[in-house]
C-alpha positions, 0 to 999 in steps of 0.5 A: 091275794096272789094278785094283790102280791104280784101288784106289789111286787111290781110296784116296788120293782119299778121303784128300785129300778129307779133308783128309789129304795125309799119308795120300794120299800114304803110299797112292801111294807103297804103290802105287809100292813094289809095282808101279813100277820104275824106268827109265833111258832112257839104258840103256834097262834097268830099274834095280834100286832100292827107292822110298823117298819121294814128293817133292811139288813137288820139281821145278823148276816143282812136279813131283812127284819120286820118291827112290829108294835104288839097291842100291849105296848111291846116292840118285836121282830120277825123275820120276812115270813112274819114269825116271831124271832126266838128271841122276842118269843116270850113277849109275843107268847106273854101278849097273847096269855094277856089277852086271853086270861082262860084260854090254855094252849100248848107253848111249842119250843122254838 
């Protein structure tokens, strides 16, 4: 996987010494989408859910956020390292209840 990173990172290099953010960034969320999951620390649990855009400067002091589109229809971001912001926790932890209706774990605080 370290490789497949390196080759990204290059890429996406190349393209913003180009001058083409676009490209750069359609490259880093090529990466996200095949080799990200995302992660709620609150259920300390992988949640299922497909990336769906990078949002550059999203967050409050110009972080990138990463969207992601959760099985149930939901809409959640997290921060770079794919885990789940605090506040969209709740949604995150809820989806995975839904999907495991017996399944019993332990909800950790944000």
């Amino acid at each position: 996987m370290n490789l497949i990173l390196e080759a990204a990172s290059k890429r996406a290099g190349r393209a913003a010494k180009r001058g083409d953010a676009r490209a750069a960034d359609a490259i880093e969320l090529e990466y996200i989408k095949g080799n990200v999951s995302l992660f709620s620390r609150r259920a300390d649990d992988v949640v299922p859910g497909a990336c769906t855009r990078l949002c550059r400067g999203a967050g409050p002091n110009g972080e990138t956020r990463l969207e992601w589109l959760l099985p149930d229809g939901k809409t959640v971001y997290s921060d770079m390292d794919a885990n789940v912001l605090a506040e969209f926790e709740d949604d995150a932890c809820r989806m995975l209840v839904g999907l495991n209706p017996g399944r019993t774990f332990e909800l950790l605080e944000a």
